[in-house]
C-alpha positions as CSV (number, residue, x, y, z in Angstrom):
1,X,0.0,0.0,0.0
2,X,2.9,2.1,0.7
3,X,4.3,1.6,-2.4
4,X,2.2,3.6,-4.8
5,X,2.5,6.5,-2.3
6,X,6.4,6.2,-2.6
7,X,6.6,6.3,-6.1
8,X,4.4,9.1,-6.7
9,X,6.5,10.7,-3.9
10,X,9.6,9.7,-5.9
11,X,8.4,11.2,-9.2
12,X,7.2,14.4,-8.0
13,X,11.1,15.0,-6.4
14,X,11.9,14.1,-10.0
15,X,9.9,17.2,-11.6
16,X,11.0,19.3,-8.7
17,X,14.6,18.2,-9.2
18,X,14.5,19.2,-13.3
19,X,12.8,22.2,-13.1
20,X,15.1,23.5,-10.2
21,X,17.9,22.2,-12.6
22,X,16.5,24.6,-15.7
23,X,16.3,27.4,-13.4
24,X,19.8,27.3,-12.9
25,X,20.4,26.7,-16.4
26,X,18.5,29.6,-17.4
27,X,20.5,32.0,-14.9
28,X,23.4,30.5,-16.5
29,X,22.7,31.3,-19.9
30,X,21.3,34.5,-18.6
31,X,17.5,33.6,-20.5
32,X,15.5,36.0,-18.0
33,X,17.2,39.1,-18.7
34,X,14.8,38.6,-22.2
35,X,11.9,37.7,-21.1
36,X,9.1,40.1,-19.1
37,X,7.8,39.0,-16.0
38,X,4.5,37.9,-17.7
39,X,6.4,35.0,-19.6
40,X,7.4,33.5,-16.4
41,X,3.8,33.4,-15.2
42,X,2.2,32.4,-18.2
43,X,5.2,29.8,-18.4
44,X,3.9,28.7,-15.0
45,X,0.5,28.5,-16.1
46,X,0.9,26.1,-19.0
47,X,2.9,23.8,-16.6
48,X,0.0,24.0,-13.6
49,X,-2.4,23.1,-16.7
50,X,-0.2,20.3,-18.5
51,X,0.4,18.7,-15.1
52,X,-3.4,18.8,-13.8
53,X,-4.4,16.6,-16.9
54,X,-1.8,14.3,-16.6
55,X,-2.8,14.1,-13.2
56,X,-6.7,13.7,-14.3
57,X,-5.9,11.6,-16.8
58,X,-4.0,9.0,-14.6
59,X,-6.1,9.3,-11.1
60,X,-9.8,9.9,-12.6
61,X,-12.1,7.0,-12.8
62,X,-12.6,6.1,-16.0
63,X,-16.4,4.7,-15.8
64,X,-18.3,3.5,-13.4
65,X,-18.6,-0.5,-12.6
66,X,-22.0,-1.3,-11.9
67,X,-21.3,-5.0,-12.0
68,X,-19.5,-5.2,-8.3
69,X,-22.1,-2.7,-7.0
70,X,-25.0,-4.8,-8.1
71,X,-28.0,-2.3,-9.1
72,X,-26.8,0.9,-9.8
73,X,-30.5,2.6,-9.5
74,X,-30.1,2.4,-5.6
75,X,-27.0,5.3,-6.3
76,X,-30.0,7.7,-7.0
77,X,-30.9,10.1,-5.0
78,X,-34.8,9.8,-4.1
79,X,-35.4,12.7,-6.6
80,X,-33.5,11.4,-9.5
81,X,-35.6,8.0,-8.8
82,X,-39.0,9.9,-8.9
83,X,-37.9,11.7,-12.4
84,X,-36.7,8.4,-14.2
85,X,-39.8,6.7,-13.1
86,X,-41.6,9.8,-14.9
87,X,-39.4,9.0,-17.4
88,X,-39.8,5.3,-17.7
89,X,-44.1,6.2,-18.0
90,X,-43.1,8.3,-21.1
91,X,-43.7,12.2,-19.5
92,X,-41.8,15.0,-21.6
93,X,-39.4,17.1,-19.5
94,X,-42.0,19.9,-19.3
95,X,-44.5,17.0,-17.5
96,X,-41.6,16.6,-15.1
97,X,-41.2,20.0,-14.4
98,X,-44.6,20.7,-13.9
99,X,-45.7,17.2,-12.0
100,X,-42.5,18.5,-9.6
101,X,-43.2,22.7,-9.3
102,X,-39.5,23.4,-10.8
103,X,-38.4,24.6,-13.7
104,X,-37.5,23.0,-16.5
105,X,-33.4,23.2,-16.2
106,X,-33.6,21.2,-12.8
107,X,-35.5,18.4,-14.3
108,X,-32.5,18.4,-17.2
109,X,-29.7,18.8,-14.4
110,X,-31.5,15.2,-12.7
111,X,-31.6,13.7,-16.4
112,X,-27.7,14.5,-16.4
113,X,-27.3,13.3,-13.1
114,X,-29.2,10.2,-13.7
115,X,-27.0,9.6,-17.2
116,X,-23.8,9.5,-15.2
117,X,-24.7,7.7,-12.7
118,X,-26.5,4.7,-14.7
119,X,-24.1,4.9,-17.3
120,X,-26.1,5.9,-20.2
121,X,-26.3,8.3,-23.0
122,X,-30.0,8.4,-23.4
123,X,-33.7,8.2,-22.1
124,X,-33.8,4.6,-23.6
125,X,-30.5,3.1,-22.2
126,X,-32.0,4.4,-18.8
127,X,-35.3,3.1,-19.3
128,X,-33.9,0.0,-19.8
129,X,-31.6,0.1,-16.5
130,X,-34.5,1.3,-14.8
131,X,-36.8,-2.2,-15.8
132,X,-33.7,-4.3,-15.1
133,X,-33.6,-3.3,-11.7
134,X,-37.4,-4.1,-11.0
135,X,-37.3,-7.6,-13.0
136,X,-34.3,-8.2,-10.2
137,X,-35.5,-6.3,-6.9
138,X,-36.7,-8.9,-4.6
139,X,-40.4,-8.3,-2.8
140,X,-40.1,-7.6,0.9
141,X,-43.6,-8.8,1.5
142,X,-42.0,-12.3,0.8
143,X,-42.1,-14.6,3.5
144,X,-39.3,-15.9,4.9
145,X,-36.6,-19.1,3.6
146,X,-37.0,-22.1,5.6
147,X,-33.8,-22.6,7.5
């Protein structure tokens, strides 16, 4: 476990250790007496920017696994689960909206919400989801296995 944390430890002192080595270079070669103050910080800048998406690309999840969670409809909030059963009877975003009292931008903000965390792109990819989970959601009316 300690591992990882050491290497990422290691490779930061890396970076630190070249770019404290072209700062000296550049004093060497005398580089800043050419440059305006503004070059340094937008110098800075682009490196702050480069390394937060190599740092986004490497540590971001990359999709959500639904298979070791089980059913991913139970990650909804109890709002989200109210609009995608609206949206599983077929209601139009302005139904939503109006079944709800909200405007119509909330109702799009849950449909996003509800996209990312099923892991869909549409209406019918979480419709589908959505049937899945109540073909496989047991009854808790159902009476108990015999030991």
């Amino acid at each position: 476990m300690a591992y990882p944390i050491l290497k990422t430890s290691f490779k930061i002192g890396i970076i630190t250790a070249t770019l404290m080595v072209l700062y000296e270079l550049s004093n060497l070669l005398l580089i800043y007496h050419y440059f305006k103050f503004e070059y340094y910080i937008a110098g800075a800048v682009i490196i702050a920017l480069i390394t937060g998406i190599i740092l986004a690309k490497n540590y971001h999840p990359k999709t959500i696994n639904h298979s070791e969670k089980g059913n991913p409809v139970t990650d909804l909030t109890n709002k989200e689960f109210q609009v995608l059963v609206m949206i599983s009877e077929g209601k139009s975003n302005k139904e939503i909206a109006s079944l709800n009292f909200v405007e119509i931008s909330t109702i799009k903000t849950h449909i996003n919400n509800i996209y990312f965390k099923l892991g869909v792109k549409d209406r019918k990819g979480a419709i589908e989801i959505y049937r899945q989970s109540l073909s496989t959601q047991k009854s808790t009316l159902s009476p108990p296995s015999v030991i």
